[in-house]
Structure formats: structure tokens, C-alpha cells
C-alpha positions in Angstrom: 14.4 8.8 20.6 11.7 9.1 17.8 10.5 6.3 15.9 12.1 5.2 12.9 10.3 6.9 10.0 10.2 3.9 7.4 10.8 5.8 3.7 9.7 3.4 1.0 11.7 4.4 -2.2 10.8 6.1 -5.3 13.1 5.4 -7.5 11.5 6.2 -11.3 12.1 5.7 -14.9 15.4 6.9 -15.6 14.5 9.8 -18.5 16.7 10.4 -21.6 19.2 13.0 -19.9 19.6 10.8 -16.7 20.0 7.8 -18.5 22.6 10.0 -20.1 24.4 10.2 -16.7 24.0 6.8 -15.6 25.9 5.7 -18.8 28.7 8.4 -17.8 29.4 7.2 -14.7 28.8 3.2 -15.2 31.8 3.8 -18.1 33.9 5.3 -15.7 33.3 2.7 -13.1 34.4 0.1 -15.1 37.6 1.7 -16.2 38.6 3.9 -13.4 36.3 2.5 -10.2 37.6 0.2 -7.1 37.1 -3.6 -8.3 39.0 -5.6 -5.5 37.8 -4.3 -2.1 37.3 -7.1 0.0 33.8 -7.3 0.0 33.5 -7.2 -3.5 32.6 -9.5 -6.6 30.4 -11.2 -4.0 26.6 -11.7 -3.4 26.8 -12.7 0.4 24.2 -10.1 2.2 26.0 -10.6 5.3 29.6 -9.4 4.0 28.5 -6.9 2.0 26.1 -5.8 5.2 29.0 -5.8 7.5 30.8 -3.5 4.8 28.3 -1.1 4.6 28.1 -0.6 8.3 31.7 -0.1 8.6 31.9 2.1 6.0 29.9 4.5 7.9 31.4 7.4 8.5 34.6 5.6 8.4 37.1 5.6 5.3 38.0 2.1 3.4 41.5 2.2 4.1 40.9 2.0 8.0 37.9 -0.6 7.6 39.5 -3.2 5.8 42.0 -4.9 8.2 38.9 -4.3 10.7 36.6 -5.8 8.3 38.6 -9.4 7.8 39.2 -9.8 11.6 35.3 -9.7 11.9 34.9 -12.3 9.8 37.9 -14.4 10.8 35.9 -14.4 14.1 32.9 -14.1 12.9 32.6 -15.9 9.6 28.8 -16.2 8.9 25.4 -14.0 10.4 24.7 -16.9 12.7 28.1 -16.9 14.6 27.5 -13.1 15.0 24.4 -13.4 16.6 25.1 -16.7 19.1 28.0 -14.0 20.0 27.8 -12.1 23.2 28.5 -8.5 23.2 31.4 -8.2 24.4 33.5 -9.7 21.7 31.6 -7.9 19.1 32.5 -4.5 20.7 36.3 -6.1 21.7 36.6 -6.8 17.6 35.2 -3.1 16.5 37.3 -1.5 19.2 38.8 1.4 17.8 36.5 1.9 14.7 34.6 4.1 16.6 30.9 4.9 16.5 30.2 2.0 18.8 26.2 2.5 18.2 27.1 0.6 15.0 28.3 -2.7 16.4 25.8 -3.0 19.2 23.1 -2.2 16.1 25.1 -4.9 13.8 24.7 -7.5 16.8 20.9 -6.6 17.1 20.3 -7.0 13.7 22.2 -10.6 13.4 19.9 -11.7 16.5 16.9 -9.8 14.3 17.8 -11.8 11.3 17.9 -15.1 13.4 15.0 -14.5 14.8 12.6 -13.2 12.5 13.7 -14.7 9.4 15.0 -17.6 10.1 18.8 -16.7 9.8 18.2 -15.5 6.3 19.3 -12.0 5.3 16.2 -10.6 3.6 16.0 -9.5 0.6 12.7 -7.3 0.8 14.0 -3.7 0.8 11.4 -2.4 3.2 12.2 -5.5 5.5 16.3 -4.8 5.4 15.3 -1.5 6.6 13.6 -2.1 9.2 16.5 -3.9 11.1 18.2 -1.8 13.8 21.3 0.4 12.4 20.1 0.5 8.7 19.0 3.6 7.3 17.6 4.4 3.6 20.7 4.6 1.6 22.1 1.7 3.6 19.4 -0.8 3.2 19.6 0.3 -0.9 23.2 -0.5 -1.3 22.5 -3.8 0.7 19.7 -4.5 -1.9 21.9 -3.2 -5.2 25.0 -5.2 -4.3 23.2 -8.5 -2.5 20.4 -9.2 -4.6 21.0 -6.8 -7.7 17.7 -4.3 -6.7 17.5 -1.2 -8.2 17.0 1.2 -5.5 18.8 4.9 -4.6 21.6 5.3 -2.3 22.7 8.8 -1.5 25.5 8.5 1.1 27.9 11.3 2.5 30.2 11.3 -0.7 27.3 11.0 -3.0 25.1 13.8 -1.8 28.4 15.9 -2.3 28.6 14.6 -5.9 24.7 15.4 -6.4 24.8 19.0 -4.7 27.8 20.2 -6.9 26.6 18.5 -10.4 23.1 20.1 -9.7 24.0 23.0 -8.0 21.6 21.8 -4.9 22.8 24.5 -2.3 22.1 24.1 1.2 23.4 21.8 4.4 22.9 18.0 3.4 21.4 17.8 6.7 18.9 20.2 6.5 15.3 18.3 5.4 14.5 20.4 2.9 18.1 20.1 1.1 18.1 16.7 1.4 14.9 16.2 0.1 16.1 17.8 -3.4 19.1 15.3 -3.4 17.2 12.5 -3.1 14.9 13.5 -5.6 17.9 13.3 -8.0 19.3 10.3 -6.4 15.7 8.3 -7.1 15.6 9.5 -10.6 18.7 9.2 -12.0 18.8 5.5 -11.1 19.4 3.6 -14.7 17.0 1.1 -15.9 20.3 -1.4 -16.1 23.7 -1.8 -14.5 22.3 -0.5 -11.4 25.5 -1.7 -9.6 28.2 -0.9 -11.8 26.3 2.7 -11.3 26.0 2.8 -7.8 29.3 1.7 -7.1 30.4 4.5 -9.3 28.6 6.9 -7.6 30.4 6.0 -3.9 33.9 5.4 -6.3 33.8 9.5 -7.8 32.7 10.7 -4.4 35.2 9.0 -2.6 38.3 9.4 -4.7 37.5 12.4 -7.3 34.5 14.9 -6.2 35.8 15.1 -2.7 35.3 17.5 0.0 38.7 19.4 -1.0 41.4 19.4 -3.8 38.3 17.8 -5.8 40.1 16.1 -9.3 37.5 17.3 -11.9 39.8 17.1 -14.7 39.1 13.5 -13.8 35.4 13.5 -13.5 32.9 11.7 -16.3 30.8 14.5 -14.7 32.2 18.0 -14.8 30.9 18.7 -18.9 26.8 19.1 -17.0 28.4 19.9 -13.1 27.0 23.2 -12.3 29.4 24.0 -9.9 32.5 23.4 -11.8 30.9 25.6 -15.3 30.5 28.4 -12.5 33.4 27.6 -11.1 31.9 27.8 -7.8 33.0 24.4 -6.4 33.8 25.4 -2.6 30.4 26.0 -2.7 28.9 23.0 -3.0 26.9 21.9 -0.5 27.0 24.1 2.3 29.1 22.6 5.9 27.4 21.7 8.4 26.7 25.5 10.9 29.3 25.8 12.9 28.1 26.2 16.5 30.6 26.3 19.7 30.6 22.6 21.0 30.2 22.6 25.2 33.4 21.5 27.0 33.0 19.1 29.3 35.8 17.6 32.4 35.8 14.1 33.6 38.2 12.4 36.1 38.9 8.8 35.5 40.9 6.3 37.7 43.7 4.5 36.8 43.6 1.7 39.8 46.8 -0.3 39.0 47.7 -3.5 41.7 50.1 -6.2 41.0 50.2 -5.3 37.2 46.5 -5.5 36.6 44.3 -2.8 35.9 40.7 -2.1 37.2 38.2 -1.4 34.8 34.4 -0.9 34.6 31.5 -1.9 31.8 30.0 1.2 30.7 25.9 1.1 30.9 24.5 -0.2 27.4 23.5 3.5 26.7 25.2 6.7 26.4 28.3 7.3 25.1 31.0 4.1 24.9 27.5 2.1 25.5 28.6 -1.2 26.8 32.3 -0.8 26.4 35.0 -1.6 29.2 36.5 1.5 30.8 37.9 3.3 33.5 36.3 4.5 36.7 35.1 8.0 36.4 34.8 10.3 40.3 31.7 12.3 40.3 32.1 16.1 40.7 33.5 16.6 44.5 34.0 12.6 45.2 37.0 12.0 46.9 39.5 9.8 45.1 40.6 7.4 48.5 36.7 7.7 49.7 35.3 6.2 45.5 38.5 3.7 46.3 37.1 2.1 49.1 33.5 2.3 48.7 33.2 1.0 45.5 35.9 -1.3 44.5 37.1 -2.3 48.3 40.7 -1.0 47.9 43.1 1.4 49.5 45.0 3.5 47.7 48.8 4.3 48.8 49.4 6.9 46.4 47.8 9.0 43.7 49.3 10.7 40.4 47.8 13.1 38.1 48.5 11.9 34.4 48.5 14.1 31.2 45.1 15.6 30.6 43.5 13.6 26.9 41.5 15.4 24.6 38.9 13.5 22.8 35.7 15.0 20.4 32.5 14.2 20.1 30.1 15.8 17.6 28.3 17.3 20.0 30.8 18.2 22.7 34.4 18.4 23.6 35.9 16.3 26.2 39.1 16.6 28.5 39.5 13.0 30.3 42.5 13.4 33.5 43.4 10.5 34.4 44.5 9.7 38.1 47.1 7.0 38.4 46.5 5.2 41.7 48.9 2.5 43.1 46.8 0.3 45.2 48.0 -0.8 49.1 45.8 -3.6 49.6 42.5 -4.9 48.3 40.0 -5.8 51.1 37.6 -7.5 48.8 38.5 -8.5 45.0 35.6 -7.2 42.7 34.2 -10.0 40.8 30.5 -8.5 40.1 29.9 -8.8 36.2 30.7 -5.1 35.4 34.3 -4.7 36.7 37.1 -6.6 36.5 41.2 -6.6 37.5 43.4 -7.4 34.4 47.1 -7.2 33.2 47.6 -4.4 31.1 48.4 -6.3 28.5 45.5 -8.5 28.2 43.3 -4.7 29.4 44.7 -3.4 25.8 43.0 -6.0 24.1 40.0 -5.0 25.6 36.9 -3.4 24.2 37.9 0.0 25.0 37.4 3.9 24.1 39.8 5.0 21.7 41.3 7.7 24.9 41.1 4.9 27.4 43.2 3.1 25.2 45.8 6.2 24.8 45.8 6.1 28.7 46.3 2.6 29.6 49.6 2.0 26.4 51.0 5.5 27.7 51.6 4.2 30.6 
């Protein structure tokens, strides 16, 4: 993986015509904008952290209920990071994008350790923890310690391409480039949070990716794309390219109402989550039975093939349900373990390991 390129902001003077749509959206905010999310009307750096990284890629309505189980468990930076990893992964278990919580746990144990348990407030030094990109480590800064820095998120580079006709692939350098030079000057010289909070707010609920409500927008009188009615053009999607298919074979090892299952290595996909055995390509099922986990299988069922997607590849998971005989040696090393289904549920799992284990 390259090294993190460390982007120091830019954000400049707001001119007349900016400040112009700074005031636009901080009035709409104020009327129209989300006030009582949970991790709201608050200056913690650790909540407002934690909300940020859920947020990722994930929508509000799915992170909330997620969001105050962490923090019934985990109720302050330094109970996250004396936590090992599994519980952190067991509480973000089905939020996906499980890079996120193993970077979350980093950074609490980076926090700890470097600055003595105290979220900084130093932009440059936020960003530098592990998880936290540029428009991250700004919202951090805007909401935590009222900094005026640039954010320029999914939903807001959306906003920025169709008010400034910016057209082009968000992910492309070049196009991003352009948004972010907006994003860094239209930043106001005051109410930088109202603002930014607007900005996430219109992208969210009005400028979205379809149906977008511009009869509602504090924008649409200067949006380029709405005066040439060219919204569906704004940005450009991502290429489309043919994802790879891939196959796997998992084993369901079921004995006396417990399940088998198996830590996945920290990296890769499902890094450090608890799953189910996967049989290398040829590997007999009773042969990977007895070799590796010391039982002997009686019988063996094929279960419903699961689909599951990943950005960069499509995978068919088909599981094998096999009723164990007799175990000649329980395994007890660290990475597997027998438990009641039940109690496996409540396990840090893959989303389609979970599908597996409650279909059955």
C-alpha cells in the first residue's frame, strides 16, 4: 500500500460571491438541516470521530442504533483502546467495511499513546491517525473544536460538481482536484459549522444521486446543472468495468449444536473477523475435516449458494453443512473455536456468514 500523502488544507478567504453561497446554505441549515442526530450539539472529539467513521459510506439511518451500542460499550476513547479487537469488530458487525473499525481501534490506541489520551485538535495531527482522510479529519476539526477547514465528502462533491458544472468521475485526480478547489474556497469566514453541516444536510437529503429535490435547494438560482437542465449529468459514475467472479466453498461443521468457526487473518478481506472454514480448490471436504480441526464427518449437505459483492469482485459463497461423528481432538488454538449457534450469531461475523449460520 502507498504511503499516506499528508494534504495540508488550503482553505482561503471566502470572496464576495462565495460568501454569497455560504450565507445560502448556513440559512437553509438552520431552518431546513438535521439538528438532533445523536452526535450532535456536542463538542466531544471522540463521538463526533466515531460518527464520522460510521458515516462512511454508510447512510445515518443504519448508523445510529450502531452508533449508541458503541458507546454503551464503549463510552469514552480510553475504554476503546484498553479493548481488544474482537469486541470492537463483534459491536461493528454488520456495518460493513470492517477496515474502519480495526482503523478506529488503531487510532484510540494512537491517541492513547501519542497524546496522552487526548483527541488532538491539530488538523495535520488528526490526520495523521490511521482511517482519517482529508475531509474526515476537517469535519472532526469544524464540529470538535470549531476549525475552519473544507470537507468535501461523497454527497458534497455531488453538490459541488452539479452547482459548478465540474464534469468528470469524483475519483479521477484531476476532477477532484477542481472540487476541492471550490470546497477550500467557498469556506465562510464565520459559521463554518452551521455551513458544513449544511453542505452534508443538501447532499444527503435534497441534491441526491437521483429524484434530486431542487425545488427545495438554497442552491439551484447559480446550479449550472439545473439552468441547463442537465442534472443526470452531474458528476460522471464511476466506469463501469465487468467485476471478476470468484467461487469459495465454506464449511458449516455443526456438533452437538455448536458451530466451528475460524478467525480470519488481520488482512484481506473480513480482516480479523470470525468465519467459516473455507476448502481450497480440489481439498477434499472429510480429508480438511480431519486434518485440520480433528473431526469426522458423518454426513455432508450442499446449502443454497450466497451471493455477496465487493467493489472489486463478485463472490458466490456454497456452503457445505457437515454433521460431525465424533471429535478426536477439540480445537482450542486461539483462532477457532466451537460455539452454540446462538451465541455464533452474536459473533463478529461477515454479513453472508451471518445469512448462513440464521438460515439454518
Amino acid at each position: 500500500m502507498p504511503p499516506r500523502r499528508v494534504s495540508k488544507t488550503r482553505t482561503q478567504p471566502a470572496s464576495a460571491d462565495n460568501s454569497g453561497f455560504a450565507r445560502a446554505v448556513v440559512a437553509w441549515q438552520r431552518v431546513h438541516g438535521r439538528h438532533g442526530l445523536p452526535w450532535q450539539n456536542t463538542r466531544d472529539a471522540y463521538r463526533i470521530w466515531l460518527s464520522e467513521i460510521m458515516l462512511q459510506q454508510t447512510q445515518v439511518a443504519a448508523v445510529i442504533p450502531y452508533y449508541a451500542r458503541f458507546l454503551a460499550r464503549f463510552p469514552e476513547l480510553a475504554a476503546l483502546a484498553a479493548a481488544d479487537e474482537d469486541a470492537v469488530l463483534e459491536l461493528w458487525s454488520g456495518l460493513g467495511y470492517y477496515s474502519r473499525a480495526r482503523n478506529l481501534h488503531r487510532a484510540a490506541r494512537a491517541v492513547a499513546s501519542q497524546h496522552g489520551g487526548q483527541f488532538p485538535a491539530d488538523f495535520e495531527a488528526v490526520l495523521a491517525l490511521p482511517g482519517i482522510g482529508r475531509s474526515t479529519a476537517a469535519a472532526i476539526c469544524v464540529f470538535a473544536f470549531g476549525a475552519r477547514h473544507a470537507i468535501l465528502d461523497g454527497n458534497v462533491k455531488r453538490v459541488f460538481a452539479r452547482c459548478f458544472g465540474v464534469a468528470g468521475y469524483p475519483g479521477e485526480a484531476a476532477v477532484a482536484e477542481q472540487l476541492w478547489r471550490h470546497a477550500d474556497q467557498l469556506v465562510p469566514a464565520k459559521n463554518v459549522e452551521a455551513y458544513t453541516q449544511g453542505l452534508m444536510d443538501l447532499g444527503a437529503g435534497v441534491c441526491t444521486r437521483s429524484k434530486p429535490r431542487c425545488e427545495l435547494c438554497p442552491l439551484s438560482a447559480q446550479c449550472v446543472a439545473y439552468k441547463q437542465n442537465a442534472i443526470s449529468k452531474y458528476p460522471s459514475p464511476r466506469p463501469r468495468k465487468v467485476l471478476p467472479q470468484r467461487r469459495v466453498r465454506m464449511l458449516v461443521l455443526l456438533h452437538a449444536g455448536q458451530v466451528l468457526l475460524e478467525k480470519r487473518p488481520s488482512s484481506g478481506i473480513w480482516g480479523g473477523l470470525w468465519s467459516l472454514p473455507e476448502l481450497a480448490d480440489g481439498e477434499h471436504v472429510d480429508g480438511a475435516c480431519l486434518s485440520r480441526y480433528g473431526v469426522t464427518p458423518a454426513l455432508h449437505k450442499v446449502l443454497p449458494t450466497v451471493a455477496h459483492g465487493f467493489t472489486h469482485f463478485l463472490l458466490d459463497i456454497e456452503p457445505l453443512r457437515v454433521t460431525v461423528k465424533r471429535v478426536a481432538m477439540r480445537a482450542q488454538s486461539p483462532g477457532v473455536l466451537w460455539l452454540p449457534l446462538a451465541d455464533a450469531l452474536g459473533a463478529a461475523l461477515p454479513a453472508p456468514v451471518r445469512r448462513i449460520l440464521a438460515a439454518l
